[in-house]
C-alpha positions, 0 to 999 in steps of 0.5 A, spaced: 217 765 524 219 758 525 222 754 519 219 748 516 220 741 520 226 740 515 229 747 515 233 749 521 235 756 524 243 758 524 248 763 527 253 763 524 260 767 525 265 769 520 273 770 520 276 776 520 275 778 513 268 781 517 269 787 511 267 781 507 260 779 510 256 780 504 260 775 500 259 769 505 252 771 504 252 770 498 256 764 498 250 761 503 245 764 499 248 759 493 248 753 498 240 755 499 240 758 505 235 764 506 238 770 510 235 773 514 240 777 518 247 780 516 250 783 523 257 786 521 259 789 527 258 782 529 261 778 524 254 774 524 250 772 519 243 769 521 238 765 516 235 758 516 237 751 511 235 744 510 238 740 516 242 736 510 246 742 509 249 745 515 255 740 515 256 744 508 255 750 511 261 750 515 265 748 510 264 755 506 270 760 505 270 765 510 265 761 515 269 761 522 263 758 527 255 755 526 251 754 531 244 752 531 239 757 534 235 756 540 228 758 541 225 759 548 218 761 551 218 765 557 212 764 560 207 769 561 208 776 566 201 774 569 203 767 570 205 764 576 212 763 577 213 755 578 
């Protein structure tokens, strides 16, 4: 699901304290961010938040790394390879 113009798409790497994953969560969630995955065996988190925040979202305790999602489209199987 694409998020609204003023939302963006984060990937979002937690420190060490992986064991600690869902209290990030929750720390995102209050900032507003809507959680779309929790990857412990990862350390990720994905979601979407407006684009005002992300700035914030670095600074979260437990929150090592951010990234802003890419979307791409592959072209159809039928479709001539260009």
């Amino acid at each position: 699901m694409a998020p609204a113009t003023d939302q963006v798409n984060l990937i979002i790497a937690v420190d060490e304290a992986k064991d600690r994953l869902s209290e990030v969560a929750e720390r995102l969630r209050a900032l507003g961010m809507k959680i779309e995955g929790e990857l412990e065996a990862l350390g990720t988190i994905t979601g979407t938040i407006e684009k005002n925040k992300v700035e914030l979202v670095s600074k979260v305790k437990g929150v090592s790394h951010v990234e802003t999602s890419r979307d791409y489209q592959l072209a159809p199987p039928d479709a001539d390879v260009q």
